[in-house]
C-alpha atoms as one frame of an Amber mdcrd trajectory, in Angstrom:
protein
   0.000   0.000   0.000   2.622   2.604   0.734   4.082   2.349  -2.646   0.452
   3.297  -4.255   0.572   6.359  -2.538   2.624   8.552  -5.085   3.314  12.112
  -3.386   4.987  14.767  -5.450   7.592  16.808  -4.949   7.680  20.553  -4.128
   7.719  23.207  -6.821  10.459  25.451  -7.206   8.062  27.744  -6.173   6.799
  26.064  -3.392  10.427  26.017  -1.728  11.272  29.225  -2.149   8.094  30.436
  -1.073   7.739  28.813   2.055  11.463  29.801   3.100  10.203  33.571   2.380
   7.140  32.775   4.799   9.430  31.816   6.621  11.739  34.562   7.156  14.721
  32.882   6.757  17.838  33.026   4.368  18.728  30.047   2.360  21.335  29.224
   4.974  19.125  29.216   7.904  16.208  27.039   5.186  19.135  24.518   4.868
  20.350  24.466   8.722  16.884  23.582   9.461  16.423  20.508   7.417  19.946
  19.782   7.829  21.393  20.000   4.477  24.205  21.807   3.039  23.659  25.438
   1.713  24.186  24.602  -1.715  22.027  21.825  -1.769  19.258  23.979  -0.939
  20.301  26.671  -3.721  20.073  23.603  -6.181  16.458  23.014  -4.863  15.422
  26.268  -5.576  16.934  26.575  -8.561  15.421  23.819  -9.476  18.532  22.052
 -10.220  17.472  19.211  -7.872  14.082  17.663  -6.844  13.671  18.477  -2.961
  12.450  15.153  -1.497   8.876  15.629  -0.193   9.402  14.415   3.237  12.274
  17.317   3.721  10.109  19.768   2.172   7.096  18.442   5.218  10.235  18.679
   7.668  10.732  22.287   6.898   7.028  23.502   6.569   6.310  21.517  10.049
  10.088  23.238  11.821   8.325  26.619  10.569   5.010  26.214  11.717   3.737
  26.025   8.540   2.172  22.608   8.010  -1.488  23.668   8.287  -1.190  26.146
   5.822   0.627  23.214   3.276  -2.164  21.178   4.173  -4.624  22.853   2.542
  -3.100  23.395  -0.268  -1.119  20.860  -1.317   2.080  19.549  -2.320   1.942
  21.029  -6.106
């Protein structure tokens, strides 16, 4: 069953926008999930595909989860 469940991954968009909600530079994003600086810089450049359970880790650390919620993982 797990593996019917297909989630997608965050948007460019998404990323970046959250991290603005946030209030936090791309340093601080990365400290919170625990990833290096440029490996968040390739996520929002879109150089990389963020893995949806960081992106869940990130908008839960910055109180954000209800919000993402409701509208979706696009």
């Amino acid at each position: 069953m797990p593996n019917s469940i297909k989630q997608q991954n965050p948007t460019v968009t998404a990323i970046r926008d959250a991290r603005v909600a946030a209030e936090l530079t791309q340093t601080e994003a990365a400290q919170t999930v625990r990833v290096s600086l440029r490996t968040w810089q390739r996520w929002e450049a879109g150089d990389r595909t963020m893995p949806t359970g960081l992106f869940e880790l990130f908008m839960l650390k910055t109180g954000q989860w209800s919000v993402h919620q409701d509208e979706g993982v696009k």
